[in-house]
N, C-alpha and C positions, 0 to 999 in steps of 0.2 A: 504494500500500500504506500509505504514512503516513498519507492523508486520512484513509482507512478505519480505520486504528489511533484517530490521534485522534477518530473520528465514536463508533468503539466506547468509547473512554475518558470521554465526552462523556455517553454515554448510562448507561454503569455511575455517573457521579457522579450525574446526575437519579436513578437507581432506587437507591441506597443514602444520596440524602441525608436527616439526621433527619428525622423527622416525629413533631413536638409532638402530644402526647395531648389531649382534649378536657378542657376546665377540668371539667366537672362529670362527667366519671371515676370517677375518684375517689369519689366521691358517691354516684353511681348502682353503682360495686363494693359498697361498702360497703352502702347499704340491700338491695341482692341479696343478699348473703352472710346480713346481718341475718335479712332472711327466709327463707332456707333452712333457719338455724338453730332459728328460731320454729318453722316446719310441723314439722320431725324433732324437737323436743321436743315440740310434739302430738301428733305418730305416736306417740309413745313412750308418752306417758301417756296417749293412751287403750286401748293394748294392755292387755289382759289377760292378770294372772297365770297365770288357769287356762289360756288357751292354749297354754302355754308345754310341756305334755305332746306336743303333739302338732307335730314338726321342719318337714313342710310350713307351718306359719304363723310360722316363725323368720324368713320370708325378708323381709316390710315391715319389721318391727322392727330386723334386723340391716341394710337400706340407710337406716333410718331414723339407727340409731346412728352409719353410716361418713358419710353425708352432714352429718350434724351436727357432728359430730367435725371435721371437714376444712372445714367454711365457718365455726362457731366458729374454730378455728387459724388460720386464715387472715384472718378480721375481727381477732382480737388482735395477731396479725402488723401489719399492716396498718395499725390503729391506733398502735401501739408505734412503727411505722418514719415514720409519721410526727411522731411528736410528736418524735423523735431528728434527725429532717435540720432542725427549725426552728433548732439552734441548734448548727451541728458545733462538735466538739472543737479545741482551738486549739495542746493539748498533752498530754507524758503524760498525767498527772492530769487534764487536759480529755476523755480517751478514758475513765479510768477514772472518771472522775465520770458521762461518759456511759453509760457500760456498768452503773452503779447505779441511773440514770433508768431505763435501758431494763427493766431485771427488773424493777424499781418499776412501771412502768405497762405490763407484762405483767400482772404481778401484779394491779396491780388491775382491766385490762380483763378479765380471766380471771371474777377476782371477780365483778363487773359482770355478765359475759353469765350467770355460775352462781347467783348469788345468786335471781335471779328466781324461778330452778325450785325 
């Protein structure tokens, strides 16, 4: 019965040990999101006002607006959390320095992906 405990204790450490992300991750998240964000701002602007009478053609424009919405937040996310783990906080005032970085380049990643349009 012990073998057996340990053979199973053995095997749960193999199946729950870390496993390291791929370096260009990262990278490749980020240009996906980038792009999902571009097409649902194309979706967008090439819809038509006039269309807008008629609720069966709300349906591309409104998954254009949630898919945009959601891979924008998430590249600013994304961006923002990294540029904050380059350099952690070491003290109060180091968390609250940090926590003024991180609106700061919210803000301006926000800026960034908006300003284009």
């Amino acid at each position: 019965m012990t073998e057996a405990a340990s053979n199973f204790e053995g095997l749960l450490r193999e199946a729950l040990a870390p496993v390291e992300p791929p370096a260009d991750l990262v990278v490749r998240l980020e240009s996906t999101l980038q792009s999902i964000t571009e097409l649902a701002a194309d979706e967008l602007e090439a819809w038509e006002l006039s269309a807008m009478r008629d609720p069966r053609n709300w349906v591309r424009p409104a998954a254009a607006l949630v898919a945009g919405t959601a891979a924008g937040t998430a590249l600013v996310v994304l961006r923002a959390r990294r540029r904050a783990q380059a350099t952690p906080p070491r003290s109060v005032a180091g968390m609250r320095k940090a926590a003024g970085r991180t609106l700061e380049d919210i803000e301006r990643e926000t800026r960034r992906l908006l300003g284009d349009r």
